[in-house]
Backbone as XML, in Angstrom:
<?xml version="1.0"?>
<chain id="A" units="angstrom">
  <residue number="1" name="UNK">
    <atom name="N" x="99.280" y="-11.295" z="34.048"/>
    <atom name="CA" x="100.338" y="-10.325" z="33.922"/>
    <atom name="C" x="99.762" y="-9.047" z="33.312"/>
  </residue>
  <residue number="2" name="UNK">
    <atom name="N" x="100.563" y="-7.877" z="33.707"/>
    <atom name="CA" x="100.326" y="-6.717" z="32.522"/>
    <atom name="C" x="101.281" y="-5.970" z="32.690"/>
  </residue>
  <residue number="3" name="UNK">
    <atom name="N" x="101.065" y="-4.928" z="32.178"/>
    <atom name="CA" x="101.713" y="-3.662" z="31.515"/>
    <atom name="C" x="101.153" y="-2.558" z="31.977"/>
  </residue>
  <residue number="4" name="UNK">
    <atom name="N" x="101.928" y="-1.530" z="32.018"/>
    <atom name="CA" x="101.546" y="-0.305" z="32.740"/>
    <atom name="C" x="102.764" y="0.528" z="32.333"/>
  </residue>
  <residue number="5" name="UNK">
    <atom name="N" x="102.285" y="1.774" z="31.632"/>
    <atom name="CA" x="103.242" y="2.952" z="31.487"/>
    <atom name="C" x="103.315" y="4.358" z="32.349"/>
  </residue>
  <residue number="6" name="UNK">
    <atom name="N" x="104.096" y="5.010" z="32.987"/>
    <atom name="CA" x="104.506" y="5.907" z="33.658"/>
    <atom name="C" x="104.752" y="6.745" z="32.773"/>
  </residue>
  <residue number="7" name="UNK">
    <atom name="N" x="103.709" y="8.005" z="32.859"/>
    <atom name="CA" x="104.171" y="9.221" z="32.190"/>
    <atom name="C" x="103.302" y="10.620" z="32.623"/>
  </residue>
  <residue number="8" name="UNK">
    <atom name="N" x="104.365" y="11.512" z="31.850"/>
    <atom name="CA" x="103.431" y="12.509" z="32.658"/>
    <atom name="C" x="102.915" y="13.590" z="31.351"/>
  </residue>
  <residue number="9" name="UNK">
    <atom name="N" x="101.591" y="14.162" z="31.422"/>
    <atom name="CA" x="100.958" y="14.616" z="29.727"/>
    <atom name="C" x="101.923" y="16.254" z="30.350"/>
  </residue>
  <residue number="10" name="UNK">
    <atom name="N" x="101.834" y="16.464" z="28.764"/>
    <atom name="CA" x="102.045" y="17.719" z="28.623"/>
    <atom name="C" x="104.062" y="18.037" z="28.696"/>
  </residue>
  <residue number="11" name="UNK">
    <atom name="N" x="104.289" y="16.909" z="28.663"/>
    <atom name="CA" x="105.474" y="16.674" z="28.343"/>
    <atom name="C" x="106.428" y="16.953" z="27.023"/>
  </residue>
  <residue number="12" name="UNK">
    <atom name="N" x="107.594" y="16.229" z="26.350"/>
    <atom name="CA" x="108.160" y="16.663" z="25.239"/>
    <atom name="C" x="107.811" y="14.787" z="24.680"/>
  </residue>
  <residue number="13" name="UNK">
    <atom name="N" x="108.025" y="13.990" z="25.529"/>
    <atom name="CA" x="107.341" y="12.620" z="24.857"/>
    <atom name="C" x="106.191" y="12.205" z="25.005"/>
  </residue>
  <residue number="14" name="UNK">
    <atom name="N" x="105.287" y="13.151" z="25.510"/>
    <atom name="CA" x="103.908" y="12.875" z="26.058"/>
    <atom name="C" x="103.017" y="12.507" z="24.069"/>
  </residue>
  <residue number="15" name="UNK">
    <atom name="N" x="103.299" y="13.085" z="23.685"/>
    <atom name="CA" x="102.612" y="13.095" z="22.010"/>
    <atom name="C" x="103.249" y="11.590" z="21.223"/>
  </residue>
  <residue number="16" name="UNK">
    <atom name="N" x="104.549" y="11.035" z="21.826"/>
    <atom name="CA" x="104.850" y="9.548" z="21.461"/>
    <atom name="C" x="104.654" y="8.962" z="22.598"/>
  </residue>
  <residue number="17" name="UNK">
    <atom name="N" x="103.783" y="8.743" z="23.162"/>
    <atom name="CA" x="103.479" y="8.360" z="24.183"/>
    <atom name="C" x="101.802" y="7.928" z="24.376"/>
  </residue>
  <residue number="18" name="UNK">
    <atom name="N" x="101.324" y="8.903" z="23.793"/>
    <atom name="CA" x="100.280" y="8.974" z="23.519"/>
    <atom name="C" x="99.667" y="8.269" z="21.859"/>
  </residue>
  <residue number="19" name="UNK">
    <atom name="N" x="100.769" y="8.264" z="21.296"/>
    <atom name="CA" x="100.370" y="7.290" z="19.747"/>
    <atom name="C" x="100.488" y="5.998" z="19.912"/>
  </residue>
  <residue number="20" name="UNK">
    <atom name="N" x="101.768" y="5.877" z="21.162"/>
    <atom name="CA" x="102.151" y="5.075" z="21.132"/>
    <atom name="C" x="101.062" y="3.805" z="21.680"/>
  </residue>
  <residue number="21" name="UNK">
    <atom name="N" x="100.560" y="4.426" z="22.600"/>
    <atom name="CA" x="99.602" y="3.499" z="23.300"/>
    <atom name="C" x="97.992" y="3.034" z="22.197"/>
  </residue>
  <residue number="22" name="UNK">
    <atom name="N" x="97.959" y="4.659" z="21.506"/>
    <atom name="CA" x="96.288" y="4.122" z="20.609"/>
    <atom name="C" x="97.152" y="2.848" z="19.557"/>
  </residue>
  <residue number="23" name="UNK">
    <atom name="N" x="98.260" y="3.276" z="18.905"/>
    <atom name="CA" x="98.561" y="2.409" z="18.267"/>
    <atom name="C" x="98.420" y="0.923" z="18.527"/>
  </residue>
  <residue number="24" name="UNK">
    <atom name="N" x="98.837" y="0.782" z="19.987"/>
    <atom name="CA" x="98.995" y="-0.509" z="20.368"/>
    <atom name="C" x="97.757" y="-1.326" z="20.202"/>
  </residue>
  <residue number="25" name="UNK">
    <atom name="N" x="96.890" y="-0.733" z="21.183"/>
    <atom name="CA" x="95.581" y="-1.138" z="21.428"/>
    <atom name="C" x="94.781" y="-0.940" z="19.820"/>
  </residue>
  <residue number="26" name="UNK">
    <atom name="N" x="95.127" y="-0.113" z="18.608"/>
    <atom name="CA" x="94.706" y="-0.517" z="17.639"/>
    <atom name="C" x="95.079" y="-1.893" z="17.043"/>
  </residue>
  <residue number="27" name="UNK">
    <atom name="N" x="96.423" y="-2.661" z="16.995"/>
    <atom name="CA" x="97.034" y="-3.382" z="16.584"/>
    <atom name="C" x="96.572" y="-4.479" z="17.222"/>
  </residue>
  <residue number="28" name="UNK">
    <atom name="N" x="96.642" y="-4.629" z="18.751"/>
    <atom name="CA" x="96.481" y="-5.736" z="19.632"/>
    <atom name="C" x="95.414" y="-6.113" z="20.055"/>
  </residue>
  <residue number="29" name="UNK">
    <atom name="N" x="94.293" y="-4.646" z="20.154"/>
    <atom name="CA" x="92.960" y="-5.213" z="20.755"/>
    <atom name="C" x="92.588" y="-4.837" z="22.237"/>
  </residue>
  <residue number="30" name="UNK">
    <atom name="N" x="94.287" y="-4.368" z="22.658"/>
    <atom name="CA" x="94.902" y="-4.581" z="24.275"/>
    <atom name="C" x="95.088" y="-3.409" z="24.398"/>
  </residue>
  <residue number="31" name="UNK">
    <atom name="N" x="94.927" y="-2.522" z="25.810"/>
    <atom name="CA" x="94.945" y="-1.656" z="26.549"/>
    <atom name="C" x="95.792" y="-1.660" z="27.296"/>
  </residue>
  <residue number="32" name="UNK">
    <atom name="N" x="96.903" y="-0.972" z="27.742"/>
    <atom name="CA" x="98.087" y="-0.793" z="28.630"/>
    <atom name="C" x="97.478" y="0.349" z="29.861"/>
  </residue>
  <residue number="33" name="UNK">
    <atom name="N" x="97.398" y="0.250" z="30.685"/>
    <atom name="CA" x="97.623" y="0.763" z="32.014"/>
    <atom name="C" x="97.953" y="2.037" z="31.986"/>
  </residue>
  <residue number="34" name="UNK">
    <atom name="N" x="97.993" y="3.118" z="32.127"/>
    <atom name="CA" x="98.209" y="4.086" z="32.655"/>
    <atom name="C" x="98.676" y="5.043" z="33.811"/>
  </residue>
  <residue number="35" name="UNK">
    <atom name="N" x="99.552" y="5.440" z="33.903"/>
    <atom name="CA" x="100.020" y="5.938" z="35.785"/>
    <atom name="C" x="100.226" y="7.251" z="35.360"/>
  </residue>
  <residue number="36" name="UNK">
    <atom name="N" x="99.563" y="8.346" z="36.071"/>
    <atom name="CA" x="100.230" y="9.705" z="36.711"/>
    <atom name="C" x="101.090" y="9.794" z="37.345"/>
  </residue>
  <residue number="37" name="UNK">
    <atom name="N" x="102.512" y="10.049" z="37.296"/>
    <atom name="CA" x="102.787" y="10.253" z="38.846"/>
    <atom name="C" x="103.070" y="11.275" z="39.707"/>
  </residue>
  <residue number="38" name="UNK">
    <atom name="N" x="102.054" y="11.797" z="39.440"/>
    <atom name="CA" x="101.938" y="13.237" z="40.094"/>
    <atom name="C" x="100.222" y="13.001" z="40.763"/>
  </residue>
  <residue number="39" name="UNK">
    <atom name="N" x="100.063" y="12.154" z="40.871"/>
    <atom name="CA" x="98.871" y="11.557" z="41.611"/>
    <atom name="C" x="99.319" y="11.063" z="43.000"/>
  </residue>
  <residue number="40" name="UNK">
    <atom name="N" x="98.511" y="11.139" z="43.615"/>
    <atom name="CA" x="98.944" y="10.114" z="44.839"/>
    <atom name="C" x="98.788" y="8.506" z="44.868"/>
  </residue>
  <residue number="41" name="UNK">
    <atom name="N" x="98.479" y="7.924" z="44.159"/>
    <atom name="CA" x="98.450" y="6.642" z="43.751"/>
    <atom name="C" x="99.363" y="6.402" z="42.657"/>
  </residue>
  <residue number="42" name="UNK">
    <atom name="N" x="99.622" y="7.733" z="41.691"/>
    <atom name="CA" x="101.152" y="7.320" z="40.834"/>
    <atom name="C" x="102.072" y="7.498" z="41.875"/>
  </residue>
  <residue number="43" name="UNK">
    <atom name="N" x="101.913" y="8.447" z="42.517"/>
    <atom name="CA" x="103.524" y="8.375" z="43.647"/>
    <atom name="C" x="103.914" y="7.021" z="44.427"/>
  </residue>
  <residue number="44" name="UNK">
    <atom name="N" x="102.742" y="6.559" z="44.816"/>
    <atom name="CA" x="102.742" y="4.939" z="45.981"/>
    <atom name="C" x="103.358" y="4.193" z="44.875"/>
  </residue>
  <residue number="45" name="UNK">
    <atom name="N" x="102.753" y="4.255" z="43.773"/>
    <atom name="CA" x="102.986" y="2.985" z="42.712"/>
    <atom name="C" x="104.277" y="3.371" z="41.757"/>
  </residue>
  <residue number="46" name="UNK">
    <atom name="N" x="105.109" y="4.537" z="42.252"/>
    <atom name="CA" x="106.826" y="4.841" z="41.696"/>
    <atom name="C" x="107.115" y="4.118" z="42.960"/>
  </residue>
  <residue number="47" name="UNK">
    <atom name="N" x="106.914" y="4.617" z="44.389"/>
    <atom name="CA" x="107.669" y="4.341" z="44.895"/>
    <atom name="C" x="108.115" y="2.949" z="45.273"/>
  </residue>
  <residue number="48" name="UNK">
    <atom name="N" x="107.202" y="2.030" z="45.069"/>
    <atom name="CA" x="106.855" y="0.587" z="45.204"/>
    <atom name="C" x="107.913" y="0.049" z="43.747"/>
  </residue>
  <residue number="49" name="UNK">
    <atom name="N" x="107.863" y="0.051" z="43.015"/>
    <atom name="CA" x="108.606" y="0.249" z="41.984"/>
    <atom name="C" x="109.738" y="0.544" z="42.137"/>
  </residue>
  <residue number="50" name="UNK">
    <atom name="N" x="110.224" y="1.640" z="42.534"/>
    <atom name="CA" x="111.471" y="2.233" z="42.129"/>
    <atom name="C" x="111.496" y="3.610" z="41.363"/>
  </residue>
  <residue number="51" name="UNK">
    <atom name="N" x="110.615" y="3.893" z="40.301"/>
    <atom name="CA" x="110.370" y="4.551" z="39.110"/>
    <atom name="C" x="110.587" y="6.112" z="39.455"/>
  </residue>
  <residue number="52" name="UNK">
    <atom name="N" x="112.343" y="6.521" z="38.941"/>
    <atom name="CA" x="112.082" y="7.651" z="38.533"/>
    <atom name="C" x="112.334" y="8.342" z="37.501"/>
  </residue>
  <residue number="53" name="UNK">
    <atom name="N" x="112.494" y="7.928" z="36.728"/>
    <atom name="CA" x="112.522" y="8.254" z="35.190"/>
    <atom name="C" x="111.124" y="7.960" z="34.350"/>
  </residue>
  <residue number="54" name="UNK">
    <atom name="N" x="110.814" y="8.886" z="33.175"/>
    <atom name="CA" x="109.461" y="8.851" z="32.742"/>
    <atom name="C" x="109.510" y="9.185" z="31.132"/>
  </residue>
  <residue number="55" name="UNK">
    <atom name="N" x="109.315" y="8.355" z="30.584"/>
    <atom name="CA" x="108.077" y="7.034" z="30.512"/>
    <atom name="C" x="108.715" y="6.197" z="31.210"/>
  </residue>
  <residue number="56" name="UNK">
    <atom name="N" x="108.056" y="5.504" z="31.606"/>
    <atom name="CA" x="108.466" y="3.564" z="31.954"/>
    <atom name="C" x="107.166" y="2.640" z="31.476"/>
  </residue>
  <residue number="57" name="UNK">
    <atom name="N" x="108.118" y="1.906" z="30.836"/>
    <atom name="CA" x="107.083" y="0.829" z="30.912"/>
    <atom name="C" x="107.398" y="-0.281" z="31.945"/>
  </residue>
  <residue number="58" name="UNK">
    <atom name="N" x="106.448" y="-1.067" z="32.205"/>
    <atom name="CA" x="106.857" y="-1.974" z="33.461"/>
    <atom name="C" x="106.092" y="-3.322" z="33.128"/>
  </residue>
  <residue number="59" name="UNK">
    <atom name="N" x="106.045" y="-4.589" z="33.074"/>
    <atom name="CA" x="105.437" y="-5.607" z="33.047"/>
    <atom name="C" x="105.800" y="-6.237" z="34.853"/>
  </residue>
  <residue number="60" name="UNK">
    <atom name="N" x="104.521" y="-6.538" z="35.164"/>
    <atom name="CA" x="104.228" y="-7.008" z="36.402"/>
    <atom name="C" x="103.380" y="-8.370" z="36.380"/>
  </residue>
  <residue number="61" name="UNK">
    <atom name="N" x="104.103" y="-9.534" z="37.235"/>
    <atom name="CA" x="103.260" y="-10.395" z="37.218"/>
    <atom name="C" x="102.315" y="-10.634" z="37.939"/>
  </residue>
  <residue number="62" name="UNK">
    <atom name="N" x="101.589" y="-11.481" z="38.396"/>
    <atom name="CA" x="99.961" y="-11.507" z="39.297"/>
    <atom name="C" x="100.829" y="-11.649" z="40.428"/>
  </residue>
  <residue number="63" name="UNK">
    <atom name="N" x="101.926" y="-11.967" z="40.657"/>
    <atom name="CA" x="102.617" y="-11.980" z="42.038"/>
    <atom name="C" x="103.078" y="-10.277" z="42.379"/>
  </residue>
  <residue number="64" name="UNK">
    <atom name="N" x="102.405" y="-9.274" z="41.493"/>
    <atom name="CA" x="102.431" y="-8.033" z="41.588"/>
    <atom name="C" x="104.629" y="-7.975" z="41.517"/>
  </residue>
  <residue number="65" name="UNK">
    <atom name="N" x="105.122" y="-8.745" z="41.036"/>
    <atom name="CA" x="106.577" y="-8.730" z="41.246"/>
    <atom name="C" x="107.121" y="-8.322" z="39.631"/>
  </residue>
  <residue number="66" name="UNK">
    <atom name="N" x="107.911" y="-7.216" z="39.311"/>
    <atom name="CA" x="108.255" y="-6.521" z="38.159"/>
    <atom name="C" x="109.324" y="-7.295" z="37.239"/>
  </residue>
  <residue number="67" name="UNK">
    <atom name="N" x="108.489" y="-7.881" z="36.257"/>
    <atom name="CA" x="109.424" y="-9.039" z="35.348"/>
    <atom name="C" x="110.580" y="-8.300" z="34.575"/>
  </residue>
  <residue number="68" name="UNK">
    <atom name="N" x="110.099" y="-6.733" z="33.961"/>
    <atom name="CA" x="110.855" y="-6.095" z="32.934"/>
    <atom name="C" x="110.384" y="-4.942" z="32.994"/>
  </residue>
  <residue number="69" name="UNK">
    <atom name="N" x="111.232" y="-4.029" z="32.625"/>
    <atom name="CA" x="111.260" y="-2.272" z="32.689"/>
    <atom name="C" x="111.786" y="-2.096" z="30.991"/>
  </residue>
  <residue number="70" name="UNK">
    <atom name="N" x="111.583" y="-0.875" z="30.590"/>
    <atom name="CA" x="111.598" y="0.082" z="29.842"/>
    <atom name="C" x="111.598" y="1.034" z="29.964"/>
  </residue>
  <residue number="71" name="UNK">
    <atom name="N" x="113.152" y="2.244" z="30.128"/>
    <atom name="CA" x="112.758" y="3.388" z="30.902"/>
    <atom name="C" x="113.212" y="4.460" z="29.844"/>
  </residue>
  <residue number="72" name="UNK">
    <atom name="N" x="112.672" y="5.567" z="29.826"/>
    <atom name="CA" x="113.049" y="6.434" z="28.959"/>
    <atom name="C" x="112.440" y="6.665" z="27.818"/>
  </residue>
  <residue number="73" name="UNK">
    <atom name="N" x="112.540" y="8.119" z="27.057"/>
    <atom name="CA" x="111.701" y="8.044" z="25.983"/>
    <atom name="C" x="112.401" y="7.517" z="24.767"/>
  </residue>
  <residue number="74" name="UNK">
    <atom name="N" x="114.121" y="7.273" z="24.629"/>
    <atom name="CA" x="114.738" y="6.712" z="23.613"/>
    <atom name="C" x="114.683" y="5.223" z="23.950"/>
  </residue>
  <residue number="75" name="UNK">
    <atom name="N" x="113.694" y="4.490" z="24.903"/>
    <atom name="CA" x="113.955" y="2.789" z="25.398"/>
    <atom name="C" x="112.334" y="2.654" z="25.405"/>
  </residue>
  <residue number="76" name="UNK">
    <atom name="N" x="111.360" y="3.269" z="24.147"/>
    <atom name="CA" x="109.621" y="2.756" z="24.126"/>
    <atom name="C" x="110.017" y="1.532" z="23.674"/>
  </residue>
  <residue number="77" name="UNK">
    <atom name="N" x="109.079" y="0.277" z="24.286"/>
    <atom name="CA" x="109.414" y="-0.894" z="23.930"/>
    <atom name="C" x="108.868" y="-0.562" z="22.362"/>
  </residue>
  <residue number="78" name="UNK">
    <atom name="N" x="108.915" y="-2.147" z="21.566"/>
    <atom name="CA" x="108.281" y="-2.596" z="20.598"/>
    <atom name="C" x="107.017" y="-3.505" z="20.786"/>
  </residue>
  <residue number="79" name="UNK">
    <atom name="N" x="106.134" y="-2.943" z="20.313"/>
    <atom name="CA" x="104.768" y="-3.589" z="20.290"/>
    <atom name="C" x="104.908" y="-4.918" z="20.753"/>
  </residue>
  <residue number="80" name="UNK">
    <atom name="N" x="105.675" y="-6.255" z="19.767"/>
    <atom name="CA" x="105.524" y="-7.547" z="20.028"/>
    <atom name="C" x="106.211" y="-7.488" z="21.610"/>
  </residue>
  <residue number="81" name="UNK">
    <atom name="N" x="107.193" y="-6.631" z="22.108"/>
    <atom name="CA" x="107.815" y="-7.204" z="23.648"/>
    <atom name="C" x="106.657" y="-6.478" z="24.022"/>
  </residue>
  <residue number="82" name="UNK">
    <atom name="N" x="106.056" y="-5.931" z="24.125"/>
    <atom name="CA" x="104.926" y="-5.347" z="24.930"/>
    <atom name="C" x="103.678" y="-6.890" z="25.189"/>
  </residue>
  <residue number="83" name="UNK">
    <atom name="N" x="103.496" y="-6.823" z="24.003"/>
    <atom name="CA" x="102.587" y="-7.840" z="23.689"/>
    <atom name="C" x="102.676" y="-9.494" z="24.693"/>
  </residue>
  <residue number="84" name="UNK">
    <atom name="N" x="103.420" y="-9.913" z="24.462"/>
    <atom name="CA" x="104.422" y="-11.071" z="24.972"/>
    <atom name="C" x="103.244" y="-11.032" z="26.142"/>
  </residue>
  <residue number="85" name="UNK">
    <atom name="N" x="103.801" y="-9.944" z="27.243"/>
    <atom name="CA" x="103.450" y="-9.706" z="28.810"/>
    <atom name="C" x="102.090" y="-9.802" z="29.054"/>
  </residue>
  <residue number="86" name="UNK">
    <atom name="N" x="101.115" y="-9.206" z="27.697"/>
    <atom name="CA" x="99.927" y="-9.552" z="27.640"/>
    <atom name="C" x="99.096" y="-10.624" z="27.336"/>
  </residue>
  <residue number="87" name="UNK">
    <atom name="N" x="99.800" y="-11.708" z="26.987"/>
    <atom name="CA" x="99.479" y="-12.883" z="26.815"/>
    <atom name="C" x="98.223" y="-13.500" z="27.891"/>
  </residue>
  <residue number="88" name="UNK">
    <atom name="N" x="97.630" y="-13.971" z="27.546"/>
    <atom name="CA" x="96.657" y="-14.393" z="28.730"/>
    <atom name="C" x="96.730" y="-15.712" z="28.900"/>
  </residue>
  <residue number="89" name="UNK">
    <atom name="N" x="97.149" y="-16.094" z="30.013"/>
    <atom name="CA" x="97.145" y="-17.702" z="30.612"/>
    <atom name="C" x="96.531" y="-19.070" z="30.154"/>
  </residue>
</chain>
């Protein structure tokens, strides 16, 4: 499984967005995913998704099928639900 956040820099939540993630990976060890979507591979991977609101977080399982969302900059998960998804088998 993992995690992957949708955002775009230079934003008004791009700066909690950006703590948000060193924080994590300070705490956990774990690295979250990253998407542009102003890329052409962030656009395929909104549209596959759904995703148009930004941030999102998204947990996806190896069946590439979307277990849980987090959308918005007032809905950043909490570390431990983040965590959970990262669990390794």
């Amino acid at each position: 499984m993992r995690v992957v956040v949708v955002w775009r820099e230079g934003m008004d939540y791009s700066r909690q967005i950006e703590e948000w993630l060193h924080d994590f990976e300070h705490r956990t060890g774990k690295q979250i995913e990253s998407v542009d979507p102003d890329t052409p591979a962030g656009t395929g991977f909104c549209e596959a998704y759904g995703i148009v609101r930004y941030p999102t977080f998204i947990a996806i399982d190896d069946s590439s099928q979307m277990v849980q969302q987090w959308t918005g900059e007032e809905n950043v998960p909490r570390f431990d639900d983040v965590a959970f998804y990262t669990l390794e088998d």
